[in-house]
N, C-alpha and C positions, 0 to 999 in steps of 0.2 A: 973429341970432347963436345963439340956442337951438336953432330948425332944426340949423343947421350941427353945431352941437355933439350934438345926435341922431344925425345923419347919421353922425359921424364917432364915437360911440360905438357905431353897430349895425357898421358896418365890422371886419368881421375881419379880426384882425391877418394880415401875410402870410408865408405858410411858405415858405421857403426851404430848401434841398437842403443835404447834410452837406458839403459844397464850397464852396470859396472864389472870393474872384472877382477877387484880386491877383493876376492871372497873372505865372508867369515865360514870358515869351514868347523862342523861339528863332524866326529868321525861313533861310529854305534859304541856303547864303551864297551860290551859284551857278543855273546852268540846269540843274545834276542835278538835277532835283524826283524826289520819288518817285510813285509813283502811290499815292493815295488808299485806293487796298485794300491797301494793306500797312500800316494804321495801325498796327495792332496789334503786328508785327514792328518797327516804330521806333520803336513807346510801351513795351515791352518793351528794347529795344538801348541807350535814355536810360536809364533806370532801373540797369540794369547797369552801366554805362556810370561811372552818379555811384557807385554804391555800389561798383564798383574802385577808385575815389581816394577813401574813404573811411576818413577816418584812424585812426575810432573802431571799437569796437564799432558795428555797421550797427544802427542803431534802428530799431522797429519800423513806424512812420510812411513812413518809406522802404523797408524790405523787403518790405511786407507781411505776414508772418512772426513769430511768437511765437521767443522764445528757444529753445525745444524744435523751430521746425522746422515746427510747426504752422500751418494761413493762419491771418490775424489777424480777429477779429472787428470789429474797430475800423475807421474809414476812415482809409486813410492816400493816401502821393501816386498821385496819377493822371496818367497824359501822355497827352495828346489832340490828334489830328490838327488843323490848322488846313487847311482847303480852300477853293480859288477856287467857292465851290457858294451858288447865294441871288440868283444876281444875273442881270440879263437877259439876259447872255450864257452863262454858264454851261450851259443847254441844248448848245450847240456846242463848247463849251471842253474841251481835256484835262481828264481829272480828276485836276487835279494836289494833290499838297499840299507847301503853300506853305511851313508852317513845325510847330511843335511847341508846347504850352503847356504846362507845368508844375502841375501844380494840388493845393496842399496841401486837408487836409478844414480844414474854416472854425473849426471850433475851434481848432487851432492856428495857423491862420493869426492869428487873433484873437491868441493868447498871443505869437507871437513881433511883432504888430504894434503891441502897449504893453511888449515886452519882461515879461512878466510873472513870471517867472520866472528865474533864472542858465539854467538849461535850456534854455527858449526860443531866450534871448539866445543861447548856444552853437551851439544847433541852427540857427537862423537863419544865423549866419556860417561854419559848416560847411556847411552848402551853398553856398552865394554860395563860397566857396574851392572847395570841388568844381568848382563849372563853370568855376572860375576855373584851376583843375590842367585839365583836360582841354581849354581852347585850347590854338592854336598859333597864329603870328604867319604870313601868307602876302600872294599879292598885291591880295588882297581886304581883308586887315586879321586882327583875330581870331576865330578858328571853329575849331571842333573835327572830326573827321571820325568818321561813325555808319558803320560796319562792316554790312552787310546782306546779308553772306553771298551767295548768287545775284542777290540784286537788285543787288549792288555798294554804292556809299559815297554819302554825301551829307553837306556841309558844313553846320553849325547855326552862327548868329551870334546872340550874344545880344541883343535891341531895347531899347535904353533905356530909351525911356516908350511903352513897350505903347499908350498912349492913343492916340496918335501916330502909331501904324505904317500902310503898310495898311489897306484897309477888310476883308480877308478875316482881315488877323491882330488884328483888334483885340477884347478880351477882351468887351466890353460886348455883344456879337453876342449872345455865348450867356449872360450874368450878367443879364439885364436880367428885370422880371416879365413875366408873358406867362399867360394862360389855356389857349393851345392851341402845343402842340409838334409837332413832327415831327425824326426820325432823319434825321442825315446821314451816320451808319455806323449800318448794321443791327445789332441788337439781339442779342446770344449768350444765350440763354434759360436761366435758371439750372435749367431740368429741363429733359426730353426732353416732347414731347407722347402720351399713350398713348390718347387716346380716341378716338373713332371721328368726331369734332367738332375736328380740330386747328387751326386758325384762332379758334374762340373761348376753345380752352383755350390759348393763345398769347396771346391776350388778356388771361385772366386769369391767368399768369404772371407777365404783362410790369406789370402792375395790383399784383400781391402785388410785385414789385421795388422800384415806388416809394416803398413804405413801407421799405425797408432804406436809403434815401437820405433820408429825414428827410419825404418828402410824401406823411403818408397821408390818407384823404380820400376822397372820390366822383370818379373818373375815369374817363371813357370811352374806350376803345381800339379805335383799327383798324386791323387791321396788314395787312399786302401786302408782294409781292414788289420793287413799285419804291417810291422814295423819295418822297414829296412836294415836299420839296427840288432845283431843280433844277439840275443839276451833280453833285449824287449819285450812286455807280453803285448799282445792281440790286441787289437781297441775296445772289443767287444768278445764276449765268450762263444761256444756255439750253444747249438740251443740243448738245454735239459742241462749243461753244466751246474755246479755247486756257484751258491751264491756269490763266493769269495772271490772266482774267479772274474768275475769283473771288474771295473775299477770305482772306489770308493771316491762321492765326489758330496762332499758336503754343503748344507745349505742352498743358495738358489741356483750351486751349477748342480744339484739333481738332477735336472731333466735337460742340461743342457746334450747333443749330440756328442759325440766321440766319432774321432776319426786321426790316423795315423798318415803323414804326408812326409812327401821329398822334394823340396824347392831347388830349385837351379834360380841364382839372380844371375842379369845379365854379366856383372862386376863381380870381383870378390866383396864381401863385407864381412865387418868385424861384430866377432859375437861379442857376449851371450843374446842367442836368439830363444825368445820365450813369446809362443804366439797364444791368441785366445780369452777366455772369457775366464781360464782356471791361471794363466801366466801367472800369479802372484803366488799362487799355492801349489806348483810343480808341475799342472799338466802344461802341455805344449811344449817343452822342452827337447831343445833340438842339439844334433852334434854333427860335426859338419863327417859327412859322409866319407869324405879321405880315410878319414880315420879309421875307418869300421878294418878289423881284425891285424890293428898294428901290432908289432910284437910287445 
């Protein structure tokens, strides 16, 4: 017993990411899937989407956004692609994505999950009514339909118990500890790379990111053009490719860099790990590497 109790006093505690891990999961209601590089264009479209049937003043958690306008320094929600990517077929599979998650940052997840607050409590059932304003009743059941501009539209239905769904929508994939990660959407680099060493100063970009999500630490980075993950596409296309195949990244991450990585921390930590400048909108999303071709 004293062993143990050693053992389990040198264990350091485990760090976990400024995100939560109560997904609100939407699953595709039909066979419109979208394609996978357009995460970002449908984690952006949700977002909009709720804060139109928003009845209040749009709070900051949901806009991103300070009152003045300003991005918000704080973590607020994130929508992340859910993809058929991790599994033994996936090498040959479209790279579809299946569905959407919702992802508040874990503090407030926390607050409105003991109701901690009138506020909380408020905000809590202000959304759940959002998604609830934006169904429509069809012959599928209820789903909303996401507006995507050239890509066209695709149906969301909301999954009861997440736990449940799916092996590709199910939230634990990416929530669980893990020591070693890899992207399943390439990484939008929060700078530009200027050195004449761009691969290691991508590295240590991607390195100074993780400490802006709550894991900072001893981490090693390797980053590349393809995924580790397979069912992932490329970070970047080759050249003369059709324009689609790249990944669609709207507003000011246009011109951000793409790049695909595999993190080893020293420790285990607890996901969801979402790195970068696209984190809120689906790119940088990582899965912890164990996982790649469970049954």
């Amino acid at each position: 017993a004293p062993l143990i109790e050693q053992q389990l006093a040198a264990a350091p505690p485990l760090r976990t990411s400024v995100f939560g891990a109560r997904w609100i999961v939407l699953e595709c209601a039909d066979q419109n899937r979208p394609d996978l590089r357009a995460a970002a264009l449908i984690g952006r479209a949700v977002r909009d989407a709720l804060m139109s049937v928003w009845p209040e003043v749009i709070p900051q958690w949901l806009s991103g956004h300070t009152s003045d306008g300003a991005p918000s320094r704080d973590p607020h929600l994130a929508v992340v692609p859910l993809g058929d990517v991790g599994w033994n077929h996936s090498v040959t599979a479209r790279q579809w994505c299946l569905g959407v998650a919702c992802v508040l940052p874990r503090a407030i997840e926390t607050a409105w999950t003991t109701n901690e607050t009138p506020e909380a409590y408020a905000n809590n059932r202000m959304l759940r009514a959002a998604l609830h304003r934006l169904m429509h009743t069809d012959a599928t059941g209820n789903a909303f339909v996401l507006r995507l501009g050239k890509m066209g539209e695709v149906g969301l239905r909301p999954v009861a118990v997440p736990e449940a769904a799916k092996p590709s929508l199910r939230p634990a994939r990416y929530t669980e500890a893990a020591r070693v990660w890899s992207t399943v959407t390439p990484i939008a680099l929060d700078r530009h790379t200027k050195t004449e060493h761009p691969r290691e100063e991508a590295a240590e970009i991607i390195a100074e990111s993780c400490t802006r999500i709550g894991l900072s630490g001893r981490v090693t980075v390797h980053v590349h053009k393809h995924a580790a993950i397979s069912g992932a596409p490329a970070a970047w296309p080759v050249g003369g490719a059709p324009p689609w195949t790249g990944w669609a990244r709207p507003g000011a991450l246009g011109h951000r860099q793409l790049t695909h990585a595999t993190l080893c921390f020293e420790d285990k930590v607890g996901g969801p790990v979402m790195l970068g400048a696209g984190r809120f909108f689906g790119l940088g999303l990582c899965l912890p590497l164990a996982q790649q071709d469970r049954p």
